[in-house]
C-alpha positions in Angstrom: 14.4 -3.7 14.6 15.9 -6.3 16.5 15.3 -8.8 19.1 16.1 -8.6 22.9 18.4 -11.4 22.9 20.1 -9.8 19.5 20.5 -6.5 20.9 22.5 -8.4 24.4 24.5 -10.2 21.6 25.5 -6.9 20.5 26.9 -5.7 23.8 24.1 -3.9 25.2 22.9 -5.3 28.5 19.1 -4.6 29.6 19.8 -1.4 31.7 21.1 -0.1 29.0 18.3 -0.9 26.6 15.7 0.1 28.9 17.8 3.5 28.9 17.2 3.9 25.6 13.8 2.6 25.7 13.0 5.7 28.4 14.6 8.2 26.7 12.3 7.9 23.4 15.0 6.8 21.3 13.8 2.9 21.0 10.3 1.6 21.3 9.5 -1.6 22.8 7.4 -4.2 20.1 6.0 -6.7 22.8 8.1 -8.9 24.7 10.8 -10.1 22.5 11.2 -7.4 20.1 12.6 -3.7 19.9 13.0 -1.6 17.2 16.0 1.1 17.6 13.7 4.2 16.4 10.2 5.4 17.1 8.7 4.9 14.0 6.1 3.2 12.4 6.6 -0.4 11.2 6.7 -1.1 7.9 4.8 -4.4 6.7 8.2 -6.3 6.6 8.8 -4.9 10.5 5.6 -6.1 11.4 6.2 -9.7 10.0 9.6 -10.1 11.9 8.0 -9.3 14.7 5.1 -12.0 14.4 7.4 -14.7 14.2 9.8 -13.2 17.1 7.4 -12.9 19.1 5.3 -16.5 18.5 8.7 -18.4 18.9 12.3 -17.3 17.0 13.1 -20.6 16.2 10.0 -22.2 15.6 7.4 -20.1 13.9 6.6 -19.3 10.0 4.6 -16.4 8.3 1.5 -18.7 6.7 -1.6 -18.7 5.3 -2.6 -15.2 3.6 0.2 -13.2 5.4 3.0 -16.0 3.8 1.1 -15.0 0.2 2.0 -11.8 1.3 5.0 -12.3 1.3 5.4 -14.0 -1.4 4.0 -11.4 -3.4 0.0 -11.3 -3.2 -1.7 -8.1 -3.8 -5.4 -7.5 -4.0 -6.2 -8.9 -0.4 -6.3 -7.6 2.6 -6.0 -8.8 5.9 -5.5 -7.3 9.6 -4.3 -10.2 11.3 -0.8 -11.7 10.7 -0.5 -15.7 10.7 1.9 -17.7 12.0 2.0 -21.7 12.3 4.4 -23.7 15.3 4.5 -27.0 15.2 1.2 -28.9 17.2 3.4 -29.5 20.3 4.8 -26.4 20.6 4.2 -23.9 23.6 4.3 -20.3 23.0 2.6 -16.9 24.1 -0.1 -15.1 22.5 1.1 -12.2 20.3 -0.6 -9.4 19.7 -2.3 -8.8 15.9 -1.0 -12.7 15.1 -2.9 -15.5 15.4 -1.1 -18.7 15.6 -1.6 -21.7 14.2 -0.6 -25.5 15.5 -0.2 -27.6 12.6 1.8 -30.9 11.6 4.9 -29.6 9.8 6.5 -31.6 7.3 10.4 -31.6 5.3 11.1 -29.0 3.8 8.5 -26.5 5.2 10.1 -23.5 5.4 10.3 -21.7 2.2 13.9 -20.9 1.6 16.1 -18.2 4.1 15.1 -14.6 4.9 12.3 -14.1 6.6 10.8 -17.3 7.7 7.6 -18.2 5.9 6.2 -21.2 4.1 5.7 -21.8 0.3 3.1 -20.8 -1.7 1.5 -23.4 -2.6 0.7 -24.7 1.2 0.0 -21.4 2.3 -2.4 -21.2 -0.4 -4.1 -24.3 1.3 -4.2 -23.5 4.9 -5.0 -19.9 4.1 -8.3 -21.7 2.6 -8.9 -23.7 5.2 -8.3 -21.0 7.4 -10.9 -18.7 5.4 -13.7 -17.0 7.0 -15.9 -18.4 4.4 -15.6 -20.2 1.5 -16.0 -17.7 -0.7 -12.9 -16.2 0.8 -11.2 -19.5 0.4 -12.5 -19.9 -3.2 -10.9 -16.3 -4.0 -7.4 -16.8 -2.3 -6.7 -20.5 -3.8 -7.9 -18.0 -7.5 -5.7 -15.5 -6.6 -2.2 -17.0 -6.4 -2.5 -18.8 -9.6 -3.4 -15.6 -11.7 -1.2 -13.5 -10.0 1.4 -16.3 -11.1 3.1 -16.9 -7.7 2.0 -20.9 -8.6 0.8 -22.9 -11.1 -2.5 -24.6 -10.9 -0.7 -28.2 -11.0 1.2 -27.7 -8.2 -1.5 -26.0 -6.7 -3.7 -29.2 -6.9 -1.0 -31.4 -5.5 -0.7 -29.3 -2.7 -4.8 -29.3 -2.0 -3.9 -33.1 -1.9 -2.0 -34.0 0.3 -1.9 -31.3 2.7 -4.7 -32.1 5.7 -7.0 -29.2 6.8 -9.6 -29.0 9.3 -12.3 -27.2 7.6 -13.5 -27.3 4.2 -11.2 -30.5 2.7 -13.7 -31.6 0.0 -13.8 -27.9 -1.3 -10.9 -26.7 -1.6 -9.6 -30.0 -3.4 -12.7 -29.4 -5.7 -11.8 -25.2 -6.3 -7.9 -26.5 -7.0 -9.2 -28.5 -9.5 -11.3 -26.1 -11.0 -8.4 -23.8 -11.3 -5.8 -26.3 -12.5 -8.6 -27.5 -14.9 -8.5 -30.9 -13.3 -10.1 -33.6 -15.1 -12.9 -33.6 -12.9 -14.1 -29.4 -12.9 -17.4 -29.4 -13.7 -18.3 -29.8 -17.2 -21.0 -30.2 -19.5 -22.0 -33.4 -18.2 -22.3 -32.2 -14.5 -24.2 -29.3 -16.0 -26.8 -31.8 -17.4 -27.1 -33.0 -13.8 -27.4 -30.0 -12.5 -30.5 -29.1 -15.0 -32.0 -32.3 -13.8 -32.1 -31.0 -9.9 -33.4 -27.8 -10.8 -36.2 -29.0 -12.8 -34.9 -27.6 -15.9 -34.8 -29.1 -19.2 -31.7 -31.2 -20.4 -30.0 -29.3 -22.8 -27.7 -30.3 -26.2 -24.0 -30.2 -25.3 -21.4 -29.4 -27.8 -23.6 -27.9 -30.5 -22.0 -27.0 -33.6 -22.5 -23.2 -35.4 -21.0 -21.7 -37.9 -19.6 -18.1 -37.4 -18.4 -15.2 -39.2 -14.7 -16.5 -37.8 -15.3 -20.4 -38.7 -17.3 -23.0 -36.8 -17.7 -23.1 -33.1 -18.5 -25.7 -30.6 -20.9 -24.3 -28.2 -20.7 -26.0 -24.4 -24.8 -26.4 -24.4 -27.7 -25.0 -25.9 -31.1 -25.9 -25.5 -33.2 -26.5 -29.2 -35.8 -24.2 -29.8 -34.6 -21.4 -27.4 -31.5 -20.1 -28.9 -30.2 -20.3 -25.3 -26.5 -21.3 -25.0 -24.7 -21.5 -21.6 -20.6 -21.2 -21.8 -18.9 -22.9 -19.0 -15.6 -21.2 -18.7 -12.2 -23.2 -16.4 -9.4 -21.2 -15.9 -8.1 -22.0 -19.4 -10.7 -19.4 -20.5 -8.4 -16.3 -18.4 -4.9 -17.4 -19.4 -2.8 -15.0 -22.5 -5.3 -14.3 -25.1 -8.4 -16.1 -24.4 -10.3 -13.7 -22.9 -10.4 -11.8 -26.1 -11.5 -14.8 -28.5 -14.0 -15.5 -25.9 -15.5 -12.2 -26.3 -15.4 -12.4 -30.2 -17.0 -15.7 -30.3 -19.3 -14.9 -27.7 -20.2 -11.5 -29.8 -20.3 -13.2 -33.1 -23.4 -16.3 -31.5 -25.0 -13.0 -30.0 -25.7 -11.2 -33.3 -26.6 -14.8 -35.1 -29.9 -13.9 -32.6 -28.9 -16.6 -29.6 -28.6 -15.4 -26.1 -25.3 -16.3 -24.4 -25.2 -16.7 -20.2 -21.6 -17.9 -18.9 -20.7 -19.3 -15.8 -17.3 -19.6 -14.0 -16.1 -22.9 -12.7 -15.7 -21.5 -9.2 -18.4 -18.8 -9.7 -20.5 -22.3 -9.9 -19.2 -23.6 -6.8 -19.8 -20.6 -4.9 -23.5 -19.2 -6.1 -25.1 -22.9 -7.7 -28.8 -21.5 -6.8 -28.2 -18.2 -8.2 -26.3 -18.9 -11.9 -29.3 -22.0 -12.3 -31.8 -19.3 -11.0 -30.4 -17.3 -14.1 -30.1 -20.0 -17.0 -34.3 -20.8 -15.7 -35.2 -17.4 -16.4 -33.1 -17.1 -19.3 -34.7 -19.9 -20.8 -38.2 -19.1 -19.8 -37.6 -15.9 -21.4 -35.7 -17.5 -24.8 -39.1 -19.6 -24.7 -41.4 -16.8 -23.9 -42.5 -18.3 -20.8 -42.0 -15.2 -18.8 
């Protein structure tokens, strides 16, 4: 697949593309673009042809389609983005929605196909979100599939501007770098207080089968504890001891409800609608 002004570089002048266009043997792509076969597109086809056809020299693969790209799996998404810089002029593509944004050095996310780095893809393609739970996932989903880290995540989330959603994404890119200020126990005291439920102990010490363990908070008299897992919790072999400690407090008789930094961020009402009911019950109250 190549462009118009590619294939004239080559030594074919437009009658003699449209010939070949006529005859079935090359298929037009839009305006700019032509691909020498009449095939499908692969995914890689397709992307050339969103920034071709946006502007050659000015347009990059971002948001989800740049994590794309890059690598992301475990999304998808029919539309292909593109960003120009604000002041640029350029004509509506077909399947691509472009994006005017205010480009800064070192953009463009070394040579190939042109697309920006992770990191502020990751951002716009937030901001760009149909919702925030969308955002919430995508900012999640390039750290654990390792195509960033959660640091440089974070730096990204700050400094980069966005129209939509700033607060929150800065808050989720925290909560997956494990920022200093995620939501911890203390926020989860606060959050008792504004859903009228009882303030719990924090950092409650029991002794296990495996040694002694620090739970995140418990309320006396209930044998309810509440884990409150960052992204620490999902990295190498966490996950496992989790589920042995977690095993080892629920046949010592307590109950044990965890709860996701972002999960929190997303569904508030619904994991404090749980922890009251899980404590009503611990308490017999329901």
């Amino acid at each position: 697949m190549l462009t118009l002004q590619r294939l004239v570089d080559l030594g074919y002048d437009h009658r003699a593309i449209g010939r070949e266009i006529a005859a079935e043997r090359w298929r037009r792509h839009g305006r700019r673009t032509v691909a020498v076969h009449t095939g499908d597109l692969c995914d890689l086809a397709h992307r050339w042809r969103a920034v071709w056809e946006v502007a050659e020299r000015a347009a990059l693969l971002d948001g989800v389609t740049a994590l794309q790209a890059a690598g992301l799996t475990g999304f998808s998404e029919p539309i292909l983005h593109v960003s120009v810089p604000r002041n640029a002029r350029c004509p509506v593509a077909e399947g691509v929605r472009t994006h005017r944004v205010s480009r800064g050095p070192g953009e463009r996310h070394g040579t190939g196909l042109p697309r920006t780095g992770v990191e502020l893809a990751a951002v716009r393609a937030a901001h760009w979100a149909v919702s925030d739970r969308q955002a919430a996932l995508l900012l999640c989903l390039v750290v654990q599939q390792r195509l960033t880290t959660g640091a440089r995540l974070l730096a990204a989330a700050q400094t980069a501007p966005g129209r939509r959603r700033r607060a929150f994404v800065r808050q989720v890119a925290l909560d997956v770098s494990d920022g200093a200020h995620s939501l911890g126990e203390l926020d989860f005291a606060r959050l008792c207080r504004r859903y009228g439920i009882p303030a719990p102990e924090r950092q409650v010490v029991r002794t296990t089968p495996a040694g002694r363990v620090y739970l995140d908070v418990r309320w006396a008299g209930s044998r309810l504890v509440v884990e409150i897992d960052g992204a620490g919790h999902r990295v190498g072999l966490a996950v496992t001891h989790d589920n042995l400690r977690q095993n080892d407090i629920v046949l010592g008789d307590d109950r044990v409800l965890r709860i996701d930094l972002v999960g929190m961020r997303l569904f508030e009402s619904a994991f404090m609608r749980q922890v009251k009911q899980g404590l009503g019950a611990a308490l017999g109250c329901v």
